[in-house]
N, C-alpha and C positions, 0 to 999 in steps of 0.2 A: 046650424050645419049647412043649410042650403046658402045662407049669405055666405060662409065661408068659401063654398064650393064656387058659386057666382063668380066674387071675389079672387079666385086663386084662375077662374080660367077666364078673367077680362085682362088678368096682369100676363097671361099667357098669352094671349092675341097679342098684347102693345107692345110684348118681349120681341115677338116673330115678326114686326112690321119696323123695328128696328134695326136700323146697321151695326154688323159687327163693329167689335170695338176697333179691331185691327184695321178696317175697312175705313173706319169713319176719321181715324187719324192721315189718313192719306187725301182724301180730298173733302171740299167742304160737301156739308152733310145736303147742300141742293141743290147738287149736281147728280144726275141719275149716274147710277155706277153697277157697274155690273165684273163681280168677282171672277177669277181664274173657276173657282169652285162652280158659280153658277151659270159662266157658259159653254164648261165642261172639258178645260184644256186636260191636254195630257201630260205626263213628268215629262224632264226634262231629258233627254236622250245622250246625252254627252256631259263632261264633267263642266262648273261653269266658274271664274275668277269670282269670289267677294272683293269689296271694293269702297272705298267711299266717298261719297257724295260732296264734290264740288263746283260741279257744271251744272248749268239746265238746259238742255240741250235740243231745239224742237224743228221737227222734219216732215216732210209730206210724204204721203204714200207712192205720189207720182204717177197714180192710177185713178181714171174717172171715178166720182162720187159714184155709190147703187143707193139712192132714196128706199129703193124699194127692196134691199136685202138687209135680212137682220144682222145685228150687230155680232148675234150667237157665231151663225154662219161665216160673217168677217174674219172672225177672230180663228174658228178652224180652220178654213184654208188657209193664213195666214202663218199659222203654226204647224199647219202642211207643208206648205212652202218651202219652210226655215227650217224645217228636220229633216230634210231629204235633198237632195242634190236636186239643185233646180236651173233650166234654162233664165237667163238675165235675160232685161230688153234689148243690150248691148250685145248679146250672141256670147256672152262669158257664160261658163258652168260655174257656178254656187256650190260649193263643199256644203252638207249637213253642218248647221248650227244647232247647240242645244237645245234653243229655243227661241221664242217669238223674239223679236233683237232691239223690240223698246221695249218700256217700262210701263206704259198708258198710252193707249190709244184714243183718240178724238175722233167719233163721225161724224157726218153728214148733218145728223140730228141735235148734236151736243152730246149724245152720251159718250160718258167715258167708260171702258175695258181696261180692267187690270194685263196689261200682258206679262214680260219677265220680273222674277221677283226682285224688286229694288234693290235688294242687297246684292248682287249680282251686276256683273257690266256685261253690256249690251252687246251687239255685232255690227258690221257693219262693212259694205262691199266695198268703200274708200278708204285713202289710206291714211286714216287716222283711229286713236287707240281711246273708245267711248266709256276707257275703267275713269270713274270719277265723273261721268255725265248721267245724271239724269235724263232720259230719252222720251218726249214726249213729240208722238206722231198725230200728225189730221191728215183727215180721209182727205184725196183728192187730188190734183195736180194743179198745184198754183199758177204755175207757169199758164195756163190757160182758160182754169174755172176761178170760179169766186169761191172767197170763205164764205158759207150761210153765216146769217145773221146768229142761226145756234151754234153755231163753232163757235163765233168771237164771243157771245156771250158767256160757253161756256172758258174760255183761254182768258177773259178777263177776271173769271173768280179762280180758277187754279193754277195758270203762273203763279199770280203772286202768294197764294196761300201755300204752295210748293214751295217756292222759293225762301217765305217766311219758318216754314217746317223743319228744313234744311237749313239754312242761315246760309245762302245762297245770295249774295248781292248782285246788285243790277248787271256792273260789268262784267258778271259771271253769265248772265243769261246769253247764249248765240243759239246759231244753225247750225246746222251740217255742212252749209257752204264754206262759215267763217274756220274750220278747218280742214277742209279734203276740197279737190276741187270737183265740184258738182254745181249742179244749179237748183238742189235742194235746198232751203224748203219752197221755192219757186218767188218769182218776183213777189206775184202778190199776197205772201206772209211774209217775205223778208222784210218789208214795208212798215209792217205792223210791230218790227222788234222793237226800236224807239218809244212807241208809246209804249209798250211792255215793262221797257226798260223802266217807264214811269212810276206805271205800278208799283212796281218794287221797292222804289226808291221814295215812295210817300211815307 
């Protein structure tokens, strides 16, 4: 009775230090990932298009890297932001969006944040229409910071394992530049789409 009891609560630890299954079909399993669930987003406020998956589509936040703020914290202001009528950089008003307006967020650190539910198309203040884009954002503003070395590492295991998931080919991978005119995802990621593009195409 006691080995069974042992036994039933060692399989209950290795159950709870595993990723859902939902969870772990979406990015590779060593990439730190942190769910909608566990860094406590809210529903989504407004009605949202489903949609499907033919873009991969990756963009910069356009906002200094914070090293030193959690990724928790990122992700509610963020989804602050996006539900509520917000001042632009550009002095535009922002109408309420349903929700966060990517799909997966990239910080500072490498970790990835679930943000809007994949099934769902994205937002976006240019004028182009993100239903059929995968939306994958990194922390930071290219146009004048560096990728850390834990972005690129983590962007070299899930582009392409994303794109694999989806069956999402090379010439499908862009930016936000390549349709709206912006200077998203800033020079020094746009740089990096070519070898991306390699990725995928191994």
């Amino acid at each position: 009775m006691k080995k069974f009891l042992l036994l039933t609560f060692m399989v209950g630890l290795l159950a709870g230090c595993q990723r859902p299954a939902a969870t772990a079909q979406l990015v590779p399993q060593s990439i730190d990932y942190l769910t909608r669930g566990e860094w406590g987003a809210n529903a989504p406020v407004l009605p949202m298009r489903s949609h499907k998956l033919a873009y991969l589509t990756i963009h910069h936040t356009a906002t200094k890297q914070l090293p030193d703020k959690s990724l928790t914290d990122k992700m509610k202001a963020l989804q602050q932001f996006s539900q509520q009528e917000s001042k632009l950089g550009d002095g535009r008003t922002k109408q309420p969006w349903a929700d966060i307006p990517y799909h997966l967020y990239v910080d500072v650190h490498g970790q990835v944040a679930e943000g809007r539910d994949i099934n769902y198309a994205g937002d976006s203040n240019t004028g182009y229409d993100p239903a059929g884009h995968l939306l994958v954002v990194v922390e930071g503003n290219f146009e004048e910071e560096e990728i850390t070395a834990k972005q690129m590492e983590t962007l070299r295991l899930l582009v392409p394992a994303l794109a694999k998931k989806y069956k999402i080919t090379a010439d499908r991978l862009g930016t936000h530049k390549d349709y709206a005119s912006t200077l998203c995802p800033g020079s020094k990621l746009y740089a990096q789409l070519p070898y991306f593009r390699q990725l995928i195409a191994k």
